[in-house]
C-alpha positions in Angstrom: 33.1 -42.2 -176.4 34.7 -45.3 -175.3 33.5 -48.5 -175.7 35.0 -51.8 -174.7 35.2 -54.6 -177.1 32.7 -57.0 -175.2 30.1 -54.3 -175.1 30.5 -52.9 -179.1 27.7 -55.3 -180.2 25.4 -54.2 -177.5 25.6 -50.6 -177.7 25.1 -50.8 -181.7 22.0 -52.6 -180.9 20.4 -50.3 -178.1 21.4 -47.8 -180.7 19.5 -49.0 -183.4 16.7 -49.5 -181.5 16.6 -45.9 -180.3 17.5 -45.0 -184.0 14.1 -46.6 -185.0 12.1 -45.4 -182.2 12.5 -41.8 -183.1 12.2 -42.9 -187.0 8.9 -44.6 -186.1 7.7 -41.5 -184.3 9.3 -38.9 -187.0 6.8 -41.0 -189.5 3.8 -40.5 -187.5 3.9 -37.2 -186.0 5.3 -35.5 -188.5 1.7 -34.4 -190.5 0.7 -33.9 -187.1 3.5 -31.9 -185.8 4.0 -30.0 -189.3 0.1 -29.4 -190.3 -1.5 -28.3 -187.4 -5.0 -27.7 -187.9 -6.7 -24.0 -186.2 -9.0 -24.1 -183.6 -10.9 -21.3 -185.5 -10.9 -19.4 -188.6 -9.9 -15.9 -187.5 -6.8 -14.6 -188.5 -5.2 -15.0 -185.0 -5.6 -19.0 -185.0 -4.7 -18.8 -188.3 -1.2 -16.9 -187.4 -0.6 -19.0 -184.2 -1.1 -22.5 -185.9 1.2 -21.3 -189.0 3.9 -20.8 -186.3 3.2 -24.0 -184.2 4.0 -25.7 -188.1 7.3 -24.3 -188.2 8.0 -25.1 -185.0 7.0 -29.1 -185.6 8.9 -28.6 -188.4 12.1 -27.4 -186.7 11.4 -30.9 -184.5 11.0 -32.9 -187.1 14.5 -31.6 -188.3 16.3 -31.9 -185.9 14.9 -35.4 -184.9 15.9 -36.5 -188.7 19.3 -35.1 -187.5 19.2 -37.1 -184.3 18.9 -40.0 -186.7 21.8 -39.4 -188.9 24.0 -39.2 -185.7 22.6 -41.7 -184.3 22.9 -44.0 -187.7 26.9 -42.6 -188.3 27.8 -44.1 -184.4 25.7 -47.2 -185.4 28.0 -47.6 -188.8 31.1 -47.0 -186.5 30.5 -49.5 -184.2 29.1 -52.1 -187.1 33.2 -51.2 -188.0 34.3 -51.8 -184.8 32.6 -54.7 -184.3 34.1 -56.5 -187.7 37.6 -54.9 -187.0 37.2 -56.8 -183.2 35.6 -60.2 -185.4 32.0 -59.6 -183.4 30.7 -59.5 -186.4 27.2 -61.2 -185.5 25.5 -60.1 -189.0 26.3 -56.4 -188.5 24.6 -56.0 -192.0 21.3 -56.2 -190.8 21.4 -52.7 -189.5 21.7 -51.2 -192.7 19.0 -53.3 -194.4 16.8 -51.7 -191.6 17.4 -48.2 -191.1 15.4 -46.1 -194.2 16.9 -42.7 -195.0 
């Protein structure tokens, strides 16, 4: 990705923001998406919500993953962004973003 030097500070931002957009939803949905509850008590809804939970589960994963990229470009522009002097309190991001 290329980014030029007037625009580093913006990206990182909109990034962020996106980074804690799918944070925010990865902390609600993820009982939700993980612990789905059966419609009935046969064996079948029993089998079919079992494999509903794995598959919120595989979304919750790779949403956490979506995160950590998302946080590693964030940390690269923050570096950018000092190397450039942008710096506009780059810090801030990392009190924010909760592993």
């Amino acid at each position: 990705m290329r980014v030029e030097p007037d625009k580093v500070l913006a990206l990182m931002r909109r990034l962020e923001a996106r980074r804690d957009i799918v944070q925010e939803f990865i902390r609600v949905k993820r009982d939700l998406l993980v612990n789905v509850p059966a419609p009935g008590a046969d064996p079948c809804s029993e089998r079919t919500v079992a494999e509903l939970g794995k598959n919120g589960l595989s979304a919750i994963v790779a949403a956490e993953g979506y995160v950590v990229q998302l946080q590693a470009v964030v940390e690269a522009l923050a570096d950018m962004a000092r190397l450039y002097g942008l710096v506009e309190d780059v810090n801030e991001s990392a009190f924010r973003w909760v592993r």
